[in-house]
C-alpha positions in Angstrom: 0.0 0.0 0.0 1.2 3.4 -1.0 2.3 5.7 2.0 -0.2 9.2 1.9 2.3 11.9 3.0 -0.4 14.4 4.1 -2.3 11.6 6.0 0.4 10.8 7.7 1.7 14.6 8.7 -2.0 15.5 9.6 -2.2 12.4 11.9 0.9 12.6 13.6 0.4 16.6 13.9 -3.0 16.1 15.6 -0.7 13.6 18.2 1.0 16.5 19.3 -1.7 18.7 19.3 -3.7 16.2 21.4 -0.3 16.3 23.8 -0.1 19.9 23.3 -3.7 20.6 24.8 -2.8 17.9 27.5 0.2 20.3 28.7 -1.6 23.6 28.6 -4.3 22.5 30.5 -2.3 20.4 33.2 1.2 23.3 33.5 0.1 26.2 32.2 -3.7 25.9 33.4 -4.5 27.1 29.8 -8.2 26.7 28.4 -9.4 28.4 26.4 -6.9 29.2 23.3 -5.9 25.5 24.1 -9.2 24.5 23.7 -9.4 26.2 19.9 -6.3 25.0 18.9 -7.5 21.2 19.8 -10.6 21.8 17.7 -9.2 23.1 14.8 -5.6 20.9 15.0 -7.4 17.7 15.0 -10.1 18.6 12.2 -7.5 18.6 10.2 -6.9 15.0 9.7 -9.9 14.2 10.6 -11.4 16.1 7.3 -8.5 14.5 5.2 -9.8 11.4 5.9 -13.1 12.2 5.2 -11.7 13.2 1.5 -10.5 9.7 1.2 -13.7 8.5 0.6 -14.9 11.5 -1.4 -18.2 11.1 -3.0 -17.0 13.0 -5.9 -14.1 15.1 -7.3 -15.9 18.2 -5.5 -16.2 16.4 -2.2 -12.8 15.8 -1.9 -11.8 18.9 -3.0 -14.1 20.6 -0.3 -12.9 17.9 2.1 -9.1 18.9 1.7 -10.2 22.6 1.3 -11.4 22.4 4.9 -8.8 20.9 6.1 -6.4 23.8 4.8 -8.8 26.4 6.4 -8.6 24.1 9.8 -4.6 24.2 9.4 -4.5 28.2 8.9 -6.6 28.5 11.7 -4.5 26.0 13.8 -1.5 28.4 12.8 -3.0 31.3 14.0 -3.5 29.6 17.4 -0.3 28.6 18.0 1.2 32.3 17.1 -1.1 33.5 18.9 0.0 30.8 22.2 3.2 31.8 21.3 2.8 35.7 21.4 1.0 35.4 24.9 3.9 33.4 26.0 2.2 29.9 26.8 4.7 28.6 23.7 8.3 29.7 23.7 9.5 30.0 20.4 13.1 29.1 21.8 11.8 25.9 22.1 12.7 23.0 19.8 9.3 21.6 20.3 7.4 25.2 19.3 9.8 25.6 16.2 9.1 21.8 14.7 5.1 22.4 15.7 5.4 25.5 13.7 7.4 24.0 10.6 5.0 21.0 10.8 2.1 22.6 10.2 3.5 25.2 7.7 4.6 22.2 6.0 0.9 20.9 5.9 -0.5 24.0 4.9 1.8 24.1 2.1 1.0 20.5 0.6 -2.8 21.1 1.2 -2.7 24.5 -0.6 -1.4 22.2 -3.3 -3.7 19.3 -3.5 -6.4 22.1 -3.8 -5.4 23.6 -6.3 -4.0 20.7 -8.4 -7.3 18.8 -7.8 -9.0 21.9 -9.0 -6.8 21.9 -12.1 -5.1 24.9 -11.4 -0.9 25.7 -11.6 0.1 25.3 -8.5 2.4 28.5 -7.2 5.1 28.4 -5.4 
């Protein structure tokens, strides 16, 4: 069976998400921006899975097109964790968090638009 990069980002992403919230909550008695990021951070591979079994071209492409919102939104979270100083951006953890889901953002952007028949940029 052929590996499916963004599956596999997306699912171990919402891991550390998942540990992430655990963290906030538990040390930094963190709730409600922790709380946001858990929603958003794990609908992310939740709706890629969903695509999997697309209905159609269109359902997938709304599918993955969600999940790129979900990982924008999941980036703003984290800056915004980071800018309130529950994430330290000195941190090896916060940088790879923040690499992985620019990374995911990056290969969604391009599913979408390649599904949708459009040249990707770069």
């Amino acid at each position: 069976m052929k590996d499916n990069i963004i599956l596999d980002k997306s699912f171990e992403f919402d891991i550390r998400v998942v540990k992430l919230y655990k963290y906030l909550c538990d040390e930094k008695k963190e709730y409600v921006l922790s709380k946001q990021l858990l929603r958003c951070g794990t609908s992310i591979g939740a709706n890629i899975n969903e695509a999997q079994a697309g209905q159609s071209k269109a359902d997938f492409i709304s599918k993955m097109a969600i999940s790129s919102k979900e990982a924008r939104e999941s980036k703003y979270w984290i800056d915004l964790l980071i800018k309130t100083n529950y994430l330290d951006i000195k941190e090896k953890h916060t940088k790879s968090l923040l690499n992985d889901i620019e990374e995911i953002i990056k290969l969604l952007t391009s599913i979408v638009k390649s599904s949708q028949g459009n040249k990707v940029a770069k």
